[in-house]
N, C-alpha and C positions, 0 to 999 in steps of 0.2 A: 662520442657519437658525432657523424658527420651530418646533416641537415641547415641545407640551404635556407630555410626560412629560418632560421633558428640565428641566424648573421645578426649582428645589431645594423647592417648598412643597408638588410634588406628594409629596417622601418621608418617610417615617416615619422610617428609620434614620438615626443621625446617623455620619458619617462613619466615626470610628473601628471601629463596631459595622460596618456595613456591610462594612467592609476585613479585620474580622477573621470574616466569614460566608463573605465571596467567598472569602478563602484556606482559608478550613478546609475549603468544598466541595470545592475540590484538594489541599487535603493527605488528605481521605479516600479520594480515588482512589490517590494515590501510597501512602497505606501498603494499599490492598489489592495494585497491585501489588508490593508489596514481600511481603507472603506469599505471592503465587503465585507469585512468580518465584523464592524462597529456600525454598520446599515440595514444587513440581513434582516429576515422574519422567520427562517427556518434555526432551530438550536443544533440540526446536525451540521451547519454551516457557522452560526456562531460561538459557538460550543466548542462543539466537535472538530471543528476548521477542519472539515471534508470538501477541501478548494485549493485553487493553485490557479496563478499568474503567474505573466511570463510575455516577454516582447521578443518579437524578431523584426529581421532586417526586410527589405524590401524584396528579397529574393525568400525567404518564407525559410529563413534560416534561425535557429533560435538561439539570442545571446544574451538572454539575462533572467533569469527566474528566482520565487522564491521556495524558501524549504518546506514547503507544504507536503503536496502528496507524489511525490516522486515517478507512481507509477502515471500519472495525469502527463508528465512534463511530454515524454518523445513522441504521444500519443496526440498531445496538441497540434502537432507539427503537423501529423496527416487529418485532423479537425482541419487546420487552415489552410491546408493547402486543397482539398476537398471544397472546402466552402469557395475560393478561389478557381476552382474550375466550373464552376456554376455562375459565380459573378466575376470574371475577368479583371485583374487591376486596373486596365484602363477606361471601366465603367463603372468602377467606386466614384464616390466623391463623398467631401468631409462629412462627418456626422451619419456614415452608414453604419451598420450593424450585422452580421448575417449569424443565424444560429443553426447551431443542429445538435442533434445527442444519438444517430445511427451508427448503432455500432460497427455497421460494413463501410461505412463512409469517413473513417476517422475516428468515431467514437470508440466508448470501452462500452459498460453496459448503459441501458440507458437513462437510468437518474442523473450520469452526469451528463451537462447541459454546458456546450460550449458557445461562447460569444467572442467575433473576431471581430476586429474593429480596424479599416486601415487610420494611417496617423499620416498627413500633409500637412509638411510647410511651405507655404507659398505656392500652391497646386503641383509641390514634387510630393509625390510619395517617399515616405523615408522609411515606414515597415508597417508592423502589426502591432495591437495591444491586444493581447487572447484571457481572458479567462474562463475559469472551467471548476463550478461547483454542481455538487450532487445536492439535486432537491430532494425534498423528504418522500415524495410521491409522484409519479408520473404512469398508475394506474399499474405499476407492474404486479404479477403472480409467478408463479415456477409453471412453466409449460414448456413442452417439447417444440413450441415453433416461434421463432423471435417475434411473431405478432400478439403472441400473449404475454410481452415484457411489457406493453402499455405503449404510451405515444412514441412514436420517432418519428423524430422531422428531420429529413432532407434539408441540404442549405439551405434557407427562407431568410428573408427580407425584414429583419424583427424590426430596425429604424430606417429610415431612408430619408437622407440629410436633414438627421436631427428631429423625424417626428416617426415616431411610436404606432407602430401597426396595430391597433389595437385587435381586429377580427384577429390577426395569429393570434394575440393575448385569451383571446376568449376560448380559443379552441383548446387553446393548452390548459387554460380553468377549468374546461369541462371535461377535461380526462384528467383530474387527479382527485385523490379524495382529501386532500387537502389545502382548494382553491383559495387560503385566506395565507397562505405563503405566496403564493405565486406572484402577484405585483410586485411585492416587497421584496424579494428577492431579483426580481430582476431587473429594478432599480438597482440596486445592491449591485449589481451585474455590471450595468452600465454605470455606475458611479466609479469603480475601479477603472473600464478602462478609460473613461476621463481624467482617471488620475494619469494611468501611465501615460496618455497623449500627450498631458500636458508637460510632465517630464521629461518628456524624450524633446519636448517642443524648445523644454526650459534648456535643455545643450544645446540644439541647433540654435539658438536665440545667442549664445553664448559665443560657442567657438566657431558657429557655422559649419553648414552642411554636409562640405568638404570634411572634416574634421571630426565630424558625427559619424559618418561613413565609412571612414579610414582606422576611427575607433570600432565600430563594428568588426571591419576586417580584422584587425590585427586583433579582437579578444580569442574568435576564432581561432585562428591560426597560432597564439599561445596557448590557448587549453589543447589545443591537436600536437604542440611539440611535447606539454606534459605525459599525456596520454601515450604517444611515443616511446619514450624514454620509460613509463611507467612499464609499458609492455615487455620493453626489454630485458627487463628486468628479472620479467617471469621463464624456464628455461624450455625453450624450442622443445615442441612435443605434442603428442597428442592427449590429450588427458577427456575421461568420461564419467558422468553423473545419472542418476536417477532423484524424482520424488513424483509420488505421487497422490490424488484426490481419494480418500478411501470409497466413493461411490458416484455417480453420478444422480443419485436420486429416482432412476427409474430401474436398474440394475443394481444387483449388490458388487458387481467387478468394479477394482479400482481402477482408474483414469491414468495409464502413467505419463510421465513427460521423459522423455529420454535429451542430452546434449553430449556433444561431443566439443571439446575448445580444441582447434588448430591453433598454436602459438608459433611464430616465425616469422622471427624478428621484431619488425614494430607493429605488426598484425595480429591480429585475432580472428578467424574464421569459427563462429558458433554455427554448428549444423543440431538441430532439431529432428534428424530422420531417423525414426525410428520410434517417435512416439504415436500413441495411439491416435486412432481414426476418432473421426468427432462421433459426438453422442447426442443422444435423446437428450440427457438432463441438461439444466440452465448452467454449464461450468465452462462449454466453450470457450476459447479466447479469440478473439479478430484480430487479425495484422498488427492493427496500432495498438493495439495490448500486449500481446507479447513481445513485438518489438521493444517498445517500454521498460519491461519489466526485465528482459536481455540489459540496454544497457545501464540502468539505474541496479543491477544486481554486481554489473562489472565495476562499475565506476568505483563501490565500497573498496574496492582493494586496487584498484588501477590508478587513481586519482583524485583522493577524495577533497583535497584544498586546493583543486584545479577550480577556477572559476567553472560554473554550471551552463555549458551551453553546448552547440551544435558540435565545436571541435573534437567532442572525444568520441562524435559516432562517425566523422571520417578513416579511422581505425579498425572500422569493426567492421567485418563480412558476415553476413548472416542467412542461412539457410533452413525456410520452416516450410517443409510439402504443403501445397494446400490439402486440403481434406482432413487432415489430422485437426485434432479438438484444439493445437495451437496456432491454424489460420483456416477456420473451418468455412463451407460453406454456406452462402444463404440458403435454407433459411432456420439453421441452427441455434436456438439459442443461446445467449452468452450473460445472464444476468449477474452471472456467480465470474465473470472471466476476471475482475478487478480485484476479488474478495478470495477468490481457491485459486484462479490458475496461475496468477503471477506469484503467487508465494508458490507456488511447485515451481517452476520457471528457477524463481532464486534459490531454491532447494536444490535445486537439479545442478543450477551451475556453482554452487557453491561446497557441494559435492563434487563436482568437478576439480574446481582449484586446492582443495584436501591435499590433494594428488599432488598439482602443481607449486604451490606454496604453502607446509604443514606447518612452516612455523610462524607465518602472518594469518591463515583463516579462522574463520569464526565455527565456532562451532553450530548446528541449525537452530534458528527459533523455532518457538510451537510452530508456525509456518502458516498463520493463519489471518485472514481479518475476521471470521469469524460475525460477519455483518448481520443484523437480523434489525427484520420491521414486524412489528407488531400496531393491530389495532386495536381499540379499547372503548366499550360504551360508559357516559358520564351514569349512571346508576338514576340518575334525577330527570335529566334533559333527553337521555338516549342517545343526545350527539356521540357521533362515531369519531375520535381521535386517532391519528395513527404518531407513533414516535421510534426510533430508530437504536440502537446502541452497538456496541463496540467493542466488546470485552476481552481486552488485551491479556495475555501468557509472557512467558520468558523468553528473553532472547539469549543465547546457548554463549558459554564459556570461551574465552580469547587466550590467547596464548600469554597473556599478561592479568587479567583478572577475571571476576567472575562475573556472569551474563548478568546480563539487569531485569530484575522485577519489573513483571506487570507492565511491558512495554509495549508499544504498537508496534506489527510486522512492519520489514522496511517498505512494503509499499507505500507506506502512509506516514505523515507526522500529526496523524489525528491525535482524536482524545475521545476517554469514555464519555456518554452522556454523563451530566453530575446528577447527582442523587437531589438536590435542592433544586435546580430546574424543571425535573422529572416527575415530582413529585408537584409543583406548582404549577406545572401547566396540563398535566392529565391527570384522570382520575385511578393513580398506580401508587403502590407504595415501594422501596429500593428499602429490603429486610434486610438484605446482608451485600458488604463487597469487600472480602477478607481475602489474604493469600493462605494457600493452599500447601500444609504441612509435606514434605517427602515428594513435591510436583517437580524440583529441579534433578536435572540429570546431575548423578554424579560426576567427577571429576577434581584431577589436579584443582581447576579453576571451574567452578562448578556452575552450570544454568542458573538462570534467573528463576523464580516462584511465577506458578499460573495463580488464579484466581478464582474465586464462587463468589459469582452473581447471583443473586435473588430477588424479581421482580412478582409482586402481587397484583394482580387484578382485583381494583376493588370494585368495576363492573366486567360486564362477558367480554371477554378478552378471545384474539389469535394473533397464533405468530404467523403471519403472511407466508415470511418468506425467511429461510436461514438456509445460513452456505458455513459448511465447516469440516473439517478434517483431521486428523492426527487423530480419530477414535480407535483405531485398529491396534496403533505400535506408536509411542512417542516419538518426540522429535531424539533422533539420534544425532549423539556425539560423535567428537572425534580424536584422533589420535590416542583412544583409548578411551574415551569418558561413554562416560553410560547414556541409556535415554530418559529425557523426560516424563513426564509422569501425561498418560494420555486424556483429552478432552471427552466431553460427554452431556447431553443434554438430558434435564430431568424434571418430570411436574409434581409439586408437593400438593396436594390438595387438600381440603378444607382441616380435615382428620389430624395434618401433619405427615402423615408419610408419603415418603418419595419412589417416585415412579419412572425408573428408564426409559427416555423416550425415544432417543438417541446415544449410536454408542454402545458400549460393553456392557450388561450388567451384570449383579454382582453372582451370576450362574455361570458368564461366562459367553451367553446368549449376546450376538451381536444386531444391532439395529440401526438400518441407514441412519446418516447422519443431516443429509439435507432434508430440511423440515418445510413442507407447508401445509397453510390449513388446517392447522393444530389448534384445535377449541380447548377454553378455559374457563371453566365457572366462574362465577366473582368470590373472590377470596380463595383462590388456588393461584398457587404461583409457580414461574417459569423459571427453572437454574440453570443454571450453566456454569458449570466446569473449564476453565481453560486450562491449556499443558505449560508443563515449562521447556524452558530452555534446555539444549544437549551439554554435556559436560566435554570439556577439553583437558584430552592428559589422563593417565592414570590416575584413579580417586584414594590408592593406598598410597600415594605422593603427597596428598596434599598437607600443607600444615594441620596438626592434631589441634592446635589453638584454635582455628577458623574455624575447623567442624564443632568443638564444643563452643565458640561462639553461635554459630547457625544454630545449634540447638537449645541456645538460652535463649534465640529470638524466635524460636518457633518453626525455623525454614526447613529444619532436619529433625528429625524424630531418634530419641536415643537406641533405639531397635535400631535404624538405617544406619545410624552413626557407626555402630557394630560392623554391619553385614556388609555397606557397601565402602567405607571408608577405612576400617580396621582399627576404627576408635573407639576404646574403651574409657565409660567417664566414672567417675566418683559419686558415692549421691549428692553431693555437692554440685556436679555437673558441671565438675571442672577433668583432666584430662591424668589419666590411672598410666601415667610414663611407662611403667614396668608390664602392667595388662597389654597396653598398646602397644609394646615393643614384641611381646609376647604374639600374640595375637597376629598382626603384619608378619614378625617371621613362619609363623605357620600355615599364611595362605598358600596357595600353589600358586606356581610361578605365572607374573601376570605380563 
């Protein structure tokens, strides 16, 4: 490939210096997460690490983040540069602040809460410190109009040179029903980018400004040659994808996302037309969400040891109508846009590259965050608790092994709530969180296991608010692999028997899946189901060992092992050579 930036004469840095700019830009993200996660007051932040830092340059370009929540990173971009047309760079000054969480302004939905902070050495500005964690509350419900998600604030003034606005503080406590996080987290907030300021302070201090700057350029401009060459790789064409939301919560129609990838040459043009018009329910996605969730879905197979930053969205051309549920308008709901629509986004286009490259794509995860809040009264005090969880499925089969259990979708590098947290600080009891027999798709290289959750209310309990999908048809495989086994939500009550509340039951009877307002006695509990992972490759390929392994470990069931794999075992539950060769040559041809 010919590419004039890509000359070693077009750089200034000489190797060393360059290697120690590009790692310092991330080890500045990783030590700001490391004081929001070890300062926090909310457990879906220090728990969960439902958060993401990240610095850009002065021009509001982004080049250093960490591995947090992915779909957070290309969305901060339009958080700060948003927050920056309200306050001007040339009317910052050190120790300012400005916050917002509107999802038409930058934001995604609105729990998460962005903080931009510029960073000045010796009155030059030299970029941003951004961080961007989701609080446990910020008064949201499911309603059809973005003013019943709860607070949004517009860029606001949260410090101005170094002192603490306290009136915003107050307004924001008195819209959430859990005002005893809210300082402490946004301390937590500003403790991070104090961190990254001072990092970014600690190079300029070092190599000088010049050198700080020219490292900025040039991380840029190397993750955009990787990015390049990565594209070319993939072969000139047009390739198309579907997935979709199975409801919006006020209709039983599914939400689809349609994409189309233009490849040519070192380019990629993603067009989005053709997906559906926005809706009533809380699943919209805004600009900086989907945007988002477009390139952190491409990057998985474009680039993925390319340093993390702005260089690989100079590559990308992208096209989403407005109107449609993936750049809808105000005043649309988008509660669900972080949690359902960017896992359709990644579905759609990773159904796309099937097409384009069968023998490096993944096959689909359950495609879900699966996000749900729930409140809960203490039985003694009445105090009204609310706490959040997460309950990760499978992520679908690789053309080299098999999906991985119980994983979080790639929007996220969260984590479940733990069961000993959960149980310590509300008044809930976590009965079961076991993987889920026969939930992986089959396949050559078969999906990862979904999961059952069992939370108890041991006072009157509701689920606020839950975003989920895959109830209709599992996450489908590919290049042959079967689908996953599909999600479902269900309430066990006092009795023990369980009750479909969400999802398929066992008539065949279907019921949306987005939940709110869903009352719970004390001593009835909430389950949930998550799907697994799609299979990749033919499932009568796969090794007969692995499958009678899966099913000493529980993951496959010796009926599935039969029917979908063409394994026959022994009672010993080791592998009948002669049944299984039997058996495989009498399927029809696959």
């Amino acid at each position: 490939m010919t590419d004039t930036h890509a000359s070693t004469a077009d750089r200034t840095l000489d190797p060393v210096t360059f290697e120690v700019m590009r790692r310092g830009f991330e080890y500045t993200c990783e030590r700001m997460s490391q004081v929001l996660q070890k300062s926090s007051f909310s457990p879906i932040i220090y728990d969960m690490v439902d958060f993401s830092n990240a610095v850009f340059d002065a021009d509001v370009e982004l080049i250093g983040q960490t591995a947090n929540c992915p779909v957070h990173i290309a969305a901060m971009h339009f958080s700060a540069r948003a927050s920056l047309e309200r306050y001007p760079k040339e009317d910052l000054r050190p120790g300012d602040v400005i916050v917002l969480n509107d999802p038409y302004m930058g934001g995604t939905h609105t729990p998460d809460v962005t903080l931009t902070a510029p960073i000045f050495h010796e009155d030059e500005l030299l970029g941003f410190a951004v961080s961007r964690a989701h609080w446990t509350d910020v008064g949201q419900t499911m309603d059809t109009h973005i003013a019943g998600e709860g607070l949004r604030l517009p860029p606001s003034k949260l410090v101005s040179a170094g002192v603490l606005n306290q009136d915003l503080v107050a307004i924001i406590k008195n819209m959430t029903r859990t005002p005893q996080y809210i300082e402490g987290d946004i301390q937590a907030q500003l403790g991070a980018l104090w961190a990254g300021r001072d990092e970014i302070l600690r190079l300029a201090g070092k190599y000088g400004t010049a050198t700080l700057r020219q490292g900025m350029s040039e991380v840029l401009t190397y993750t955009e040659i990787m990015t390049r060459r990565a594209i070319e790789r993939i072969p000139d064409g047009r390739y198309e994808g579907t997935d979709y939301v199975d409801s919006d919560g006020y209709t039983d129609d599914p939400v689809v996302a349609r994409v189309a990838l233009e490849v040519k040459g070192d380019r990629i043009h993603v067009d989005m037309t053709g997906s559906d018009l926005q809706v009533e329910g809380p699943i919209n996605s805004p600009w900086a969400n989907t945007v988002s969730a477009i390139y952190y879905s491409l990057k998985f197979f474009l680039n993925p040891s390319a340093p993390a930053n702005a260089g690989v969205y100079r590559q990308i051309d992208i096209t989403i109508p407005e109107g449609t549920w993936l750049n809808p308008r105000w005043p649309a709901p988008t509660l669900g846009c972080t949690t359902a629509a960017s896992s359709k986004v990644t579905g759609a286009i990773w159904t796309a590259l099937a097409h384009a490259i069968p023998d490096r794509i993944v096959a689909s995860t359950y495609a879900e965050c699966n996000w749900f809040t729930a409140s809960v009264a203490d039985p003694e005090t009445r105090e009204v608790q609310v706490f959040s969880d997460l309950p990760a499925g499978g992520w679908g089969g690789t053309p080299f092994n098999d999906g991985m259990h119980v994983t979080m979708d790639p929007l996220g590098n969260c984590q479940n709530l733990p069961a000993e947290t959960a149980e310590l600080l509300f008044p809930i009891r976590y009965n079961a969180f076991e993987m889920l027999t026969d939930s992986a798709g089959p396949g050559r290289f078969r999906g990862g296991a979904g999961v059952r959750l069992e939370v108890e209310f041991v006072g009157r309990g509701q689920i606020i608010t839950m975003e989920s999908s895959r109830t209709r048809q599992g996450s489908p495989g590919t290049n042959g692999g079967g689908f996953g086994s599909t999600q479902k939500q269900l309430r066990r009550n006092a009795s023990g028997t369980l009750e479909t509340i969400g999802g398929t039951d066992e008539t065949g009877n279907w019921l949306p899946q987005m939940l709110g307002g869903v009352q719970f006695r004390p001593g009835e509990s909430f389950v949930f189901e998550s799907g697994g992972g799609g299979g990749w490759g033919d499932p009568f390929a796969r090794d007969p060992e692995s499958v009678a392994r899966d099913v000493r470990n529980g993951i496959v069931s010796r009926a599935a092992a039969e029917e979908h794999y063409g394994v026959v075992l022994s009672g010993d539950l080791t592998v009948d050579d002669s049944a299984t060769t039997t058996r495989r040559a009498a399927a029809p041809a696959r």
